[in-house]
KEPASE-491617 format. One record per residue: residue in three letters; x, y, z of N, C-alpha, C, O in turn. Coordinates in steps of 0.001 Angstrom, whole numbers, padded with zeros to 6 digits, always signed. Each point is the difference from the previous one (the first is absolute). Layout:
<atoms>
ALAXYZXYZXYZXYZ/...
</atoms>
This chain:
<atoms>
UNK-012728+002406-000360+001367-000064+000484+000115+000898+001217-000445+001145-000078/UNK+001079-001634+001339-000356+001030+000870+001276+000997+000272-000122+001217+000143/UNK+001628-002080-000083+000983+001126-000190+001419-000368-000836+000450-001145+000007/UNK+000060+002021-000576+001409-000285-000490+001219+001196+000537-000182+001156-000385/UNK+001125-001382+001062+001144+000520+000465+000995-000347-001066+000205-001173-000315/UNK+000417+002187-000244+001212-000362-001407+000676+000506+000611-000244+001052+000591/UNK+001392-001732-000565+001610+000564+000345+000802-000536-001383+000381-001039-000539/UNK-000404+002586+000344+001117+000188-001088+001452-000789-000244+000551-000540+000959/UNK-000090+000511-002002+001273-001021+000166+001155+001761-000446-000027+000951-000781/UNK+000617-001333+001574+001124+000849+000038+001346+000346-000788+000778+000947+000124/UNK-000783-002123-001033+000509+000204-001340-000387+001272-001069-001067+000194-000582/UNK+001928+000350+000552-000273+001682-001158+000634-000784-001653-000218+000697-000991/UNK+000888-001942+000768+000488-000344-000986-000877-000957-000914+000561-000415-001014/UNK-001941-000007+001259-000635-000719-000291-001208+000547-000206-000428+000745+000882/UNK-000081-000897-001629-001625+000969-000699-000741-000477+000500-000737+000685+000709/UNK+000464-002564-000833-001185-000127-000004+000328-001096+001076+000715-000903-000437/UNK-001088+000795+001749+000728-001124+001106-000773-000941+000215-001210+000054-000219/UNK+001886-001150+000729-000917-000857+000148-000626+000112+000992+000450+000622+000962/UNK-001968-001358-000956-000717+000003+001560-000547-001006+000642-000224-001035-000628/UNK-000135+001140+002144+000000-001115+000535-001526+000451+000895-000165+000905+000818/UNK-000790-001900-001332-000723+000372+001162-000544-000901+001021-000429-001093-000370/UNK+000393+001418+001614-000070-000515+001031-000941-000320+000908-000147+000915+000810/UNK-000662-001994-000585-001019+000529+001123+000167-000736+001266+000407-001162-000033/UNK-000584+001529+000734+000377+000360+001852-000259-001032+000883+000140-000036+001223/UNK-000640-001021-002207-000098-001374+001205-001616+000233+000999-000858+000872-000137/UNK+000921-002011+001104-001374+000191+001293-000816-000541-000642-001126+000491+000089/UNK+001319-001907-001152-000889-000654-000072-001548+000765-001005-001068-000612+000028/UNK+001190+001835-000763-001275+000573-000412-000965+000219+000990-001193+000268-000149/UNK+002131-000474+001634-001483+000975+000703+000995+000839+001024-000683+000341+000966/UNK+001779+000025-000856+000615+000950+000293+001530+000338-000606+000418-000775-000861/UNK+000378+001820+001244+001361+000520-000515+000849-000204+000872+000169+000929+000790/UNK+000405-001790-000661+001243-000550+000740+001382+000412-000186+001010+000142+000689/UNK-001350-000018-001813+001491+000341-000149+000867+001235-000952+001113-000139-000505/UNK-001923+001252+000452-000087+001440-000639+001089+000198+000911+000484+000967-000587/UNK+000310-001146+001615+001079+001255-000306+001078-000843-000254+000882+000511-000690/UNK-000733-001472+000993+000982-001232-000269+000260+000159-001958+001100-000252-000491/UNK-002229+000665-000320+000001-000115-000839+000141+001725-000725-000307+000191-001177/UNK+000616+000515+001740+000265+001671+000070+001154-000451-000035+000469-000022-001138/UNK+000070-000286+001794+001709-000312+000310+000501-001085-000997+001219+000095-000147/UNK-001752-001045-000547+000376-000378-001331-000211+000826-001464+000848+000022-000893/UNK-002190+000664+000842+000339+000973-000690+001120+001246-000266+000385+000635-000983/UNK-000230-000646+001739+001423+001120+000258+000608-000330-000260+000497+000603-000951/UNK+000465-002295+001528+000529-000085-000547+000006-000714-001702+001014-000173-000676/UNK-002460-000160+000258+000453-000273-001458+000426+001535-000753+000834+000141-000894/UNK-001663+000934+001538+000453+001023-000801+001549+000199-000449+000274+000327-001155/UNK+000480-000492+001903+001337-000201+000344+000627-000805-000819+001205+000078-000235/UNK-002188-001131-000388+001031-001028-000981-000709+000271-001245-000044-000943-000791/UNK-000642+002267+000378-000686+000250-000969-001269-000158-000183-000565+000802-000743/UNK-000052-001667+001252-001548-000174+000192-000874+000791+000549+000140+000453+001136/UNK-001413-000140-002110-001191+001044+000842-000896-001453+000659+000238-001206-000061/UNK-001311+001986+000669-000543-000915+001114-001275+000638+000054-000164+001208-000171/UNK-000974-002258+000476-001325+000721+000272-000447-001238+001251+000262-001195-000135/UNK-000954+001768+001295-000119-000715+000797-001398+000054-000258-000497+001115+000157/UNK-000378-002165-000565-001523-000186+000463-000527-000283+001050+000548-000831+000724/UNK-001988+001552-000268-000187-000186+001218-001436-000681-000933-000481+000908-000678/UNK-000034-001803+000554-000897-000344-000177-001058-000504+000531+000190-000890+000829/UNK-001597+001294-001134-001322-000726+000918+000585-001057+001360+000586-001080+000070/UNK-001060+001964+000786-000149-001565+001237-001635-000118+000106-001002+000666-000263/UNK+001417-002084+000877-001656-000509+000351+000134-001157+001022+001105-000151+000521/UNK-002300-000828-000123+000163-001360+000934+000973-000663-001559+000090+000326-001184/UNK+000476-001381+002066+001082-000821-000774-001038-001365-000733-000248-001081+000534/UNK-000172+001529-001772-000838-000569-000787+000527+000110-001113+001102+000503-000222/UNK-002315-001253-001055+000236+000146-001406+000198+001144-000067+001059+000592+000209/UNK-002304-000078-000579-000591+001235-000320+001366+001135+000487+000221+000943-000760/UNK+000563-001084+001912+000767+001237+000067+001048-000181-000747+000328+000984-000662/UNK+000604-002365+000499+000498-000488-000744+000095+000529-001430+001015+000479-000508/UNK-002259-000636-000099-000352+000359-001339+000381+001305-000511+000672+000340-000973/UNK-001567+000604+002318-000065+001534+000005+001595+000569-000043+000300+000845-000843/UNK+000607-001307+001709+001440-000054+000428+000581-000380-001350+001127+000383-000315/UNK-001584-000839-000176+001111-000447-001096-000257+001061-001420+000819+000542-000742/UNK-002005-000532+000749-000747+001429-001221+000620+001179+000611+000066+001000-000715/UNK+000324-000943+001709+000571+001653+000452+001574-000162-000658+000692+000936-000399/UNK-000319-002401+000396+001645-000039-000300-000195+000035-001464+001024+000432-000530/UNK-002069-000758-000440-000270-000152-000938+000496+001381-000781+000865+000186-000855/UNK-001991+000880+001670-000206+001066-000208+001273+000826+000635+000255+000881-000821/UNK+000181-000837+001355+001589+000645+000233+000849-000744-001211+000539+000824-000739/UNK-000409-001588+000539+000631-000530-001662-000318+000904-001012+000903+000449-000707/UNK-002004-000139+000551-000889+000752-001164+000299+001276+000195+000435+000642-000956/UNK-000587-000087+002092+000401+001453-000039+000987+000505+000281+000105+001226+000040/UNK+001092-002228+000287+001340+000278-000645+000239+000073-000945+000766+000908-000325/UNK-001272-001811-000666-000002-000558-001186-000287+000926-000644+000664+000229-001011/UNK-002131+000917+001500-000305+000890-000996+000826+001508+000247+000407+000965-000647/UNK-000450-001349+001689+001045+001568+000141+001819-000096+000295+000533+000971+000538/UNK+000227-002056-000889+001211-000070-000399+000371+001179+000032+000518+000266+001084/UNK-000564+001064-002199+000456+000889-000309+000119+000740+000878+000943+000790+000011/UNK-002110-000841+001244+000036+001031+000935+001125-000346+000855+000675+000921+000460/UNK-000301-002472-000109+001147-000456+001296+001062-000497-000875+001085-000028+000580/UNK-001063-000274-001496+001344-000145-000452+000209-001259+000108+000980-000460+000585/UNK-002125-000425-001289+000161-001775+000117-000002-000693-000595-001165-000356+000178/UNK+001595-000405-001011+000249-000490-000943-000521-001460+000300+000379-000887+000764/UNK-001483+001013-001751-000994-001329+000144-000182-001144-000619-001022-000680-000095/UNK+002377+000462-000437+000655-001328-000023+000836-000753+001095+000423-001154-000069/UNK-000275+002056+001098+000334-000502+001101-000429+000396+001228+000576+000819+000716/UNK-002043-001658-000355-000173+000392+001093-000406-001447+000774-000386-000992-000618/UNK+000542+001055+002081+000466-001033+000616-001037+000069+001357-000121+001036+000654/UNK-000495-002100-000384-000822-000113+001482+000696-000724+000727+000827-000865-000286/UNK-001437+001508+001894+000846-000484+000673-000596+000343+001552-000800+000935-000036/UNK+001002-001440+001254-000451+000879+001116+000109-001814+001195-000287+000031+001197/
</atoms>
C-alpha cells in the first residue's frame, strides 16, 4: 500500500463514523485528482463522514497495474477495518469512491 491521508470527520456526537475511501483517479498510472478530492473530503467531514484518500501503486496502464491498484484499495479496506478503534470508523459503513 503506498499511502493513506485520513481526514477526520468532525462530528464529536458520533463514536464510530462512517467512512469513505477514495482513490484519486489518472487512470492507475497517475493522480489527477488529489486535491480536487482534499476538498471533498473536508467537506464530507462536515456532514459527518471520515475519509481516507488512497494513493495507490502507479505503473504503465496495463493488467498487471490494474490488479496491483486494486490490492492496495483492497488493503486500505483491511486496515481500516483492522484499526477502526484507532479513527473512529465504523465498519459497517464504509463506502468507495474517487
Amino acid at each position: 500500500l503506498s499511502k493513506i491521508t485520513f481526514f477526520a470527520a468532525q462530528s464529536h456526537y458520533i463514536n464510530q463514523r462512517p467512512l469513505v475511501l477514495l482513490n484519486p483517479g489518472g487512470a492507475w498510472t497517475s493522480y489527477t485528482e488529489v486535491p480536487k478530492l482534499k476538498e471533498l473530503a473536508r467537506f464530507l467531514n462536515t456532514q459527518g463522514y471520515s475519509v481516507a484518500l488512497v494513493e495507490y501503486a502507479l505503473g504503465p496502464q496495463n493488467y498487471d497495474t490494474y490488479l496491483t491498484s486494486m490490492q492496495d484499495m483492497k488493503s486500505a479496506v483491511r486496515y481500516m477495518k483492522l484499526n477502526h478503534h484507532n479513527f473512529k470508523v465504523d465498519t459497517a459503513n464504509i463506502f468507495l469512491g474517487g
